[in-house]
N, CA, C and O atoms as a GROMACS GRO file, in nm:
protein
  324
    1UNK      N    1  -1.049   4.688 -14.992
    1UNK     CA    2  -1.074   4.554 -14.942
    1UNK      C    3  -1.149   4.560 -14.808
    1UNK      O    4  -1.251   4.496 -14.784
    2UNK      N    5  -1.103   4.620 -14.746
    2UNK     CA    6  -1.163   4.682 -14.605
    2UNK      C    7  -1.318   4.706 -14.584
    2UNK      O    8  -1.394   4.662 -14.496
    3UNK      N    9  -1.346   4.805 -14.713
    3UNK     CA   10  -1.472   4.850 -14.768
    3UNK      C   11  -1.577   4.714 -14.771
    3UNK      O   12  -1.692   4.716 -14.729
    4UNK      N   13  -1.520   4.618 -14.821
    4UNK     CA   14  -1.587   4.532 -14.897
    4UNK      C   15  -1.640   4.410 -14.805
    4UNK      O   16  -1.744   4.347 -14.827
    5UNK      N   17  -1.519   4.380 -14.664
    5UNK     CA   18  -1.530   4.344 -14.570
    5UNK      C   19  -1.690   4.391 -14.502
    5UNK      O   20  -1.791   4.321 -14.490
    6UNK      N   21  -1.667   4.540 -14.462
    6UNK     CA   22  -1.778   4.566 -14.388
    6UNK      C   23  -1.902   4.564 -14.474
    6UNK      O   24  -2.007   4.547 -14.412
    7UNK      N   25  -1.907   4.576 -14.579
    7UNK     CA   26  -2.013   4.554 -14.662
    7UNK      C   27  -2.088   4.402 -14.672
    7UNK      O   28  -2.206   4.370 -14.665
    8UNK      N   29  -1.964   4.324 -14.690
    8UNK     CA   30  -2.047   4.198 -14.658
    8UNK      C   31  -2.072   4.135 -14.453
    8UNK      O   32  -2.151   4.056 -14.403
    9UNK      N   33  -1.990   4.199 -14.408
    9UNK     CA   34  -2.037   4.158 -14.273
    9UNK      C   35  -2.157   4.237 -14.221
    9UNK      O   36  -2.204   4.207 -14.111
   10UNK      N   37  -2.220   4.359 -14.308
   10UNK     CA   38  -2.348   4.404 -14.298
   10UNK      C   39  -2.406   4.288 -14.346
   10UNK      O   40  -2.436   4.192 -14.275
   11UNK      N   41  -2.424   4.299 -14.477
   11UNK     CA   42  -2.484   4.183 -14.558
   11UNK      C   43  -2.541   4.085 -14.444
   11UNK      O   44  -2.659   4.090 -14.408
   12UNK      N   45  -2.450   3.998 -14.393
   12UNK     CA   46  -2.462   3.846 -14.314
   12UNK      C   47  -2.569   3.952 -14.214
   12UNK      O   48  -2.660   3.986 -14.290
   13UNK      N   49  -2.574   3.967 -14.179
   13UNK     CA   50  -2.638   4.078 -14.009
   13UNK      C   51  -2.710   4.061 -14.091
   13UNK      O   52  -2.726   3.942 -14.066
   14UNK      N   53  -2.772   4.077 -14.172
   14UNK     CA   54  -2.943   4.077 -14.268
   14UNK      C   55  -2.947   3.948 -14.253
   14UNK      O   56  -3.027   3.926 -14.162
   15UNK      N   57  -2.898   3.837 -14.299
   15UNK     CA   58  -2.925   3.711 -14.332
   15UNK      C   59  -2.909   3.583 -14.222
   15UNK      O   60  -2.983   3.486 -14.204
   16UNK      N   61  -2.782   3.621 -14.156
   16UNK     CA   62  -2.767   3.484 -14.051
   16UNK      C   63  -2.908   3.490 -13.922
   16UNK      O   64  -2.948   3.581 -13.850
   17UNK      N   65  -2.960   3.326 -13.943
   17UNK     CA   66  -3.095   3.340 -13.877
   17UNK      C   67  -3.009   3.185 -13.810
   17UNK      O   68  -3.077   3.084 -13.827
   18UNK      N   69  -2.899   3.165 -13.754
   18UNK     CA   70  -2.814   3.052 -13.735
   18UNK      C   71  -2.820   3.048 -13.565
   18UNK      O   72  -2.810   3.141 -13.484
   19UNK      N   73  -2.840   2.905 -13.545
   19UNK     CA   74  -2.808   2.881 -13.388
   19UNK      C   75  -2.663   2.829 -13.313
   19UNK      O   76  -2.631   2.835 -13.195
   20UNK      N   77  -2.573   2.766 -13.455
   20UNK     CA   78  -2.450   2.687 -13.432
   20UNK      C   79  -2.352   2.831 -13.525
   20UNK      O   80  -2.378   2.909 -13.616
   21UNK      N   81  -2.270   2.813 -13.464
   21UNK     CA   82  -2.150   2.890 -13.495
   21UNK      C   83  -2.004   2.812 -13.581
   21UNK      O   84  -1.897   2.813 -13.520
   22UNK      N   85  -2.007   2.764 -13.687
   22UNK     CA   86  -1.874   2.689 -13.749
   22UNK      C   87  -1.827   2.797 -13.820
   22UNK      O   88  -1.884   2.854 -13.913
   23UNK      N   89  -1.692   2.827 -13.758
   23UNK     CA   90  -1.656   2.942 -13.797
   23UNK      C   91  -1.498   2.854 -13.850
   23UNK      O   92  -1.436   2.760 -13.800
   24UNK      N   93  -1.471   2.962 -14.008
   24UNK     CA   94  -1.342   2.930 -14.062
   24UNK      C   95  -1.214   2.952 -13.986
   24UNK      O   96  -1.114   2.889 -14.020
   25UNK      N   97  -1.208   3.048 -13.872
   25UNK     CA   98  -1.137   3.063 -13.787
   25UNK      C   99  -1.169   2.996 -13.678
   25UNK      O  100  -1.264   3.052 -13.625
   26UNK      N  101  -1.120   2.858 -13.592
   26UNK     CA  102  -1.213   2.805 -13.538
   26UNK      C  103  -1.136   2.915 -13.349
   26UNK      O  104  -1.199   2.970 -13.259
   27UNK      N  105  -1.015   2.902 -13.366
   27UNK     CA  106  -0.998   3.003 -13.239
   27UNK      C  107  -1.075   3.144 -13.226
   27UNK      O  108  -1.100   3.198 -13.118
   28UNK      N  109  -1.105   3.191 -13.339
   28UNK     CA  110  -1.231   3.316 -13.310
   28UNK      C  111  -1.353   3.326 -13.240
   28UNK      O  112  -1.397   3.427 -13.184
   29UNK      N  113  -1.422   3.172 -13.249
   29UNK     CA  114  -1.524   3.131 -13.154
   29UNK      C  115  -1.528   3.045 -13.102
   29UNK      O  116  -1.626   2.974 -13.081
   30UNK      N  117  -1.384   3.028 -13.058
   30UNK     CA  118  -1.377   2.888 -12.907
   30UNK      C  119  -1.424   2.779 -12.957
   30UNK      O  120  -1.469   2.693 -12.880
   31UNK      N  121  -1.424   2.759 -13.101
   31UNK     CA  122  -1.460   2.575 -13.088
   31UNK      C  123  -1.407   2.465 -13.043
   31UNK      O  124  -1.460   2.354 -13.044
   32UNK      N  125  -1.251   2.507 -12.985
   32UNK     CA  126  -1.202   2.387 -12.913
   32UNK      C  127  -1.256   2.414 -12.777
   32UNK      O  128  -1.326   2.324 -12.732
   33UNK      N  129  -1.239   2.516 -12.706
   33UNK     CA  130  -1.298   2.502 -12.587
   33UNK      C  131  -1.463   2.476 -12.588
   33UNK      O  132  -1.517   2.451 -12.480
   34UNK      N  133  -1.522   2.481 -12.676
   34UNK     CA  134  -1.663   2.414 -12.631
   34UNK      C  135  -1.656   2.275 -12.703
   34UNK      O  136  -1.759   2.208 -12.708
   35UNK      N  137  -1.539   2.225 -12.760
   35UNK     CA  138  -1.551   2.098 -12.745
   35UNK      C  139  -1.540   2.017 -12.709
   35UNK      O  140  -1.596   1.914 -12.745
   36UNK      N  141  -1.433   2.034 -12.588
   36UNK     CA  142  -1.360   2.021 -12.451
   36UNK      C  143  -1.486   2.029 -12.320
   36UNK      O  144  -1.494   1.966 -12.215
   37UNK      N  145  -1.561   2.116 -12.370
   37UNK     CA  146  -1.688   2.125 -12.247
   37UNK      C  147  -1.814   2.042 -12.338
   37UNK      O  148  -1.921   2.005 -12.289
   38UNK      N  149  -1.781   2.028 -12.453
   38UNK     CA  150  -1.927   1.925 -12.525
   38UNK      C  151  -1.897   1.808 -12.457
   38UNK      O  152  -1.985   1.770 -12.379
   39UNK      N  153  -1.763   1.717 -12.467
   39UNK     CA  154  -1.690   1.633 -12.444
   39UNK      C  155  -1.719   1.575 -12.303
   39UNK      O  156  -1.739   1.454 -12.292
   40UNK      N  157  -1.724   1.663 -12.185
   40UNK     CA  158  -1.745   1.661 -12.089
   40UNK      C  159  -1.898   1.693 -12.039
   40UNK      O  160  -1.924   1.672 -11.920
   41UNK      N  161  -1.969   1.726 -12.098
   41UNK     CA  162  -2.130   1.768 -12.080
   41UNK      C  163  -2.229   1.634 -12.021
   41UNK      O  164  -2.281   1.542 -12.084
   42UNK      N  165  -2.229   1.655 -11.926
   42UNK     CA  166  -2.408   1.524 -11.888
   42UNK      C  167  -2.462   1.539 -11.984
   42UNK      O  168  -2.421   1.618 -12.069
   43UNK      N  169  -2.586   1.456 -12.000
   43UNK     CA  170  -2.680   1.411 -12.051
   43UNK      C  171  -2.804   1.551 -12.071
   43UNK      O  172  -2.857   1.594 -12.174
   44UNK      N  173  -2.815   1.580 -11.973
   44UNK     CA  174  -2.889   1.760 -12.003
   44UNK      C  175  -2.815   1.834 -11.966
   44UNK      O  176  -2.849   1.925 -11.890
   45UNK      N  177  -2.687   1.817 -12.011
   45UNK     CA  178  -2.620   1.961 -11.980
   45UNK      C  179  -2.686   2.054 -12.152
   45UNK      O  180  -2.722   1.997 -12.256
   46UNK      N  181  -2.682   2.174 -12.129
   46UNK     CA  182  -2.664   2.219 -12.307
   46UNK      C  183  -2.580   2.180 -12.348
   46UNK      O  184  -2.490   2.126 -12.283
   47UNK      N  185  -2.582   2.199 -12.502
   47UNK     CA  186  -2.498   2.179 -12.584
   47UNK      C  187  -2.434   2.312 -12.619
   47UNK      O  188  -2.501   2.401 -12.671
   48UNK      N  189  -2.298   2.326 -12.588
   48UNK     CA  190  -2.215   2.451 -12.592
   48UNK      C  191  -2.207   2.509 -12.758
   48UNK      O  192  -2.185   2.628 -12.780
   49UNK      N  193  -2.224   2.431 -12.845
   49UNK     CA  194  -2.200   2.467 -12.996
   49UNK      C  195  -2.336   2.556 -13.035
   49UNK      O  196  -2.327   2.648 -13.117
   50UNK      N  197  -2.476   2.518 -12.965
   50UNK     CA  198  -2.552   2.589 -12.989
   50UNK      C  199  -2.641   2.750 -12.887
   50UNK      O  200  -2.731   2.750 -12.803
   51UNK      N  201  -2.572   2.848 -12.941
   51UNK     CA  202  -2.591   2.963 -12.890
   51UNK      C  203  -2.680   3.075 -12.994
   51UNK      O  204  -2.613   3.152 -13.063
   52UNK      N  205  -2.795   3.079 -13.000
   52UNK     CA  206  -2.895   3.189 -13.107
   52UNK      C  207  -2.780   3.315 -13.103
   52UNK      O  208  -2.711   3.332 -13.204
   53UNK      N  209  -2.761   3.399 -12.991
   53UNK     CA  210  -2.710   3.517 -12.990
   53UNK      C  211  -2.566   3.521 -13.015
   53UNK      O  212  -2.509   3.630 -13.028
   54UNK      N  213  -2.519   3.440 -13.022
   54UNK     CA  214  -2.329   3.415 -13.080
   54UNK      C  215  -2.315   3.512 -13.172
   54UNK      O  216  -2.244   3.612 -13.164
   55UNK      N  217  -2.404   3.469 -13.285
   55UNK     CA  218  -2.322   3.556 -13.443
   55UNK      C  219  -2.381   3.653 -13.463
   55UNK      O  220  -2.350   3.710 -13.567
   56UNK      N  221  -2.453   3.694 -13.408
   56UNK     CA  222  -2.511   3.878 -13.392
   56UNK      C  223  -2.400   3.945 -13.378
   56UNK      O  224  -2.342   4.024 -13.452
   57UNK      N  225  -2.366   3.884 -13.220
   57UNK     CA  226  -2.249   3.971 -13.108
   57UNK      C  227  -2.138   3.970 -13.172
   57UNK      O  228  -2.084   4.080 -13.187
   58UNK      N  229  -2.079   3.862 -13.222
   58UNK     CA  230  -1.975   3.862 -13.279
   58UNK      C  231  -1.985   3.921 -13.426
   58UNK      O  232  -1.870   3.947 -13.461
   59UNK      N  233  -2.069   3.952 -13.522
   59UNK     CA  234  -2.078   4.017 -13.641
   59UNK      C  235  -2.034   4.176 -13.579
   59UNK      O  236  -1.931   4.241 -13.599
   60UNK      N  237  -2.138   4.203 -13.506
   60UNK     CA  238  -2.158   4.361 -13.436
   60UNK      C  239  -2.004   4.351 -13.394
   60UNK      O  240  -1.942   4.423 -13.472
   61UNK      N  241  -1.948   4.312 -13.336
   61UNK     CA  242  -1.784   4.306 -13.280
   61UNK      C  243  -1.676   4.349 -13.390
   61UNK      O  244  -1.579   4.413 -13.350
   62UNK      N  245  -1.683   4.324 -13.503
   62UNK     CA  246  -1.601   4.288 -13.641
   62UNK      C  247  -1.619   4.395 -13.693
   62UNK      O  248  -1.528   4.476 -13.707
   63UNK      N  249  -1.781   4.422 -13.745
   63UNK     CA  250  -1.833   4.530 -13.799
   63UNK      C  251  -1.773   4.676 -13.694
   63UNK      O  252  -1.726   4.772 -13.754
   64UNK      N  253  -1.780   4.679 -13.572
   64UNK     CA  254  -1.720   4.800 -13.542
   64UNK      C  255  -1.598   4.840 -13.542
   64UNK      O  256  -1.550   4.944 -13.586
   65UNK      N  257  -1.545   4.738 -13.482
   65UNK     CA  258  -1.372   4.672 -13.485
   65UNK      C  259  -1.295   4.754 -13.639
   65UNK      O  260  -1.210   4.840 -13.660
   66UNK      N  261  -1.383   4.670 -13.719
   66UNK     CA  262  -1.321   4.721 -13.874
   66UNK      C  263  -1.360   4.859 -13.898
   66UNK      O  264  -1.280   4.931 -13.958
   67UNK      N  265  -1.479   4.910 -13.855
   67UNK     CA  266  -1.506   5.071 -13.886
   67UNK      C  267  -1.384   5.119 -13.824
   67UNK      O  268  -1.297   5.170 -13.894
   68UNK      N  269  -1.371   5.108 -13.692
   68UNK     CA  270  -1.278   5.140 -13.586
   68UNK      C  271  -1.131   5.162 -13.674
   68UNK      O  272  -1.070   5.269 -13.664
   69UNK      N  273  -1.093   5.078 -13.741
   69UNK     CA  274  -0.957   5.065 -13.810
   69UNK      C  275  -0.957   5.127 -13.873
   69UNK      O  276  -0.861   5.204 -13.878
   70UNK      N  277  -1.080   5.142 -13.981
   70UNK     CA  278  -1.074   5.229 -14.152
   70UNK      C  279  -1.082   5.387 -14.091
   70UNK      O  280  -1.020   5.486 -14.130
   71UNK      N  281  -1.158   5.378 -14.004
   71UNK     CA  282  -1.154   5.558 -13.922
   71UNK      C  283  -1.010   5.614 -13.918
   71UNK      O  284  -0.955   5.715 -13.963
   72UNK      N  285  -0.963   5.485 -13.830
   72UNK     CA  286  -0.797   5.571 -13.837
   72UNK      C  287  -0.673   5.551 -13.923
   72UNK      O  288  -0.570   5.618 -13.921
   73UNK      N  289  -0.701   5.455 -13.991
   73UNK     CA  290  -0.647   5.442 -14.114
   73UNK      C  291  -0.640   5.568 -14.205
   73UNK      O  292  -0.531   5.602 -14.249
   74UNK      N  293  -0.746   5.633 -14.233
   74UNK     CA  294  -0.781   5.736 -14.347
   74UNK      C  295  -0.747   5.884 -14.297
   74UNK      O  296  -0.722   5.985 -14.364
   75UNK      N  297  -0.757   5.859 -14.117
   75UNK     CA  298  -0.694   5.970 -14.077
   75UNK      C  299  -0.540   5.985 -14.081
   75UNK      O  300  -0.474   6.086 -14.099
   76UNK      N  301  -0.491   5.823 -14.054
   76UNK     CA  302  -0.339   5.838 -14.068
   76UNK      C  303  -0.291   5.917 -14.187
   76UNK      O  304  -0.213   6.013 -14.186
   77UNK      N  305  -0.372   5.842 -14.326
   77UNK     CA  306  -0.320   5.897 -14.461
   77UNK      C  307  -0.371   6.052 -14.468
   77UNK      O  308  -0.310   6.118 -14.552
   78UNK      N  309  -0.482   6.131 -14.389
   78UNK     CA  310  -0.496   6.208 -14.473
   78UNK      C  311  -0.401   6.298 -14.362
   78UNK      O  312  -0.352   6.384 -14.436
   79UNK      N  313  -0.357   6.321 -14.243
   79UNK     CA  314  -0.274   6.392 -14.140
   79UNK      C  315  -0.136   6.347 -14.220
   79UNK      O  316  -0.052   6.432 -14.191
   80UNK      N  317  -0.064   6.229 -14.326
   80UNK     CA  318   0.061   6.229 -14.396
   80UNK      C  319   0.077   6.324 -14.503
   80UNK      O  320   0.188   6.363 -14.540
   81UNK      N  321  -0.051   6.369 -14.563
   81UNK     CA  322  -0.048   6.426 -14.710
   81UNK      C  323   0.010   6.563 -14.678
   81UNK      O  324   0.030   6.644 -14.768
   0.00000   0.00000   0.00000
């Protein structure tokens, strides 16, 4: 399952060409706190929901994160055998 994870969070890294971030986890990318600062924003303030470089950083984050795990995962099992 793990496998399949990083396979498709490669995948997206090919494809997301996205400036807004709506993420199914919305505490993973602060959508209450930038809605709390949208809420509060002047008239030219930016708009906090739209960031180009968000879902790169955060793909690249996940994608290592999870290598990071399956690395020692496989070492746990193979140092039990």
């Amino acid at each position: 399952m793990i496998e399949a994870f990083l396979t498709t969070t490669k995948r997206l890294q090919t494809l997301v060409k996205a400036d807004v971030w709506l993420h199914s986890h919305p505490w993973s990318v602060s959508f209450f706190q930038k809605y709390e600062r949208f809420k509060a924003r002047k008239p030219d303030d930016p708009n906090p929901y739209v960031n180009p470089g968000e879902i790169p950083v955060f793909l690249q984050q996940r994608l290592e994160d999870t290598e990071k795990r399956l690395a020692e995962a496989k070492a746990k099992a193979s140092n039990s055998k």
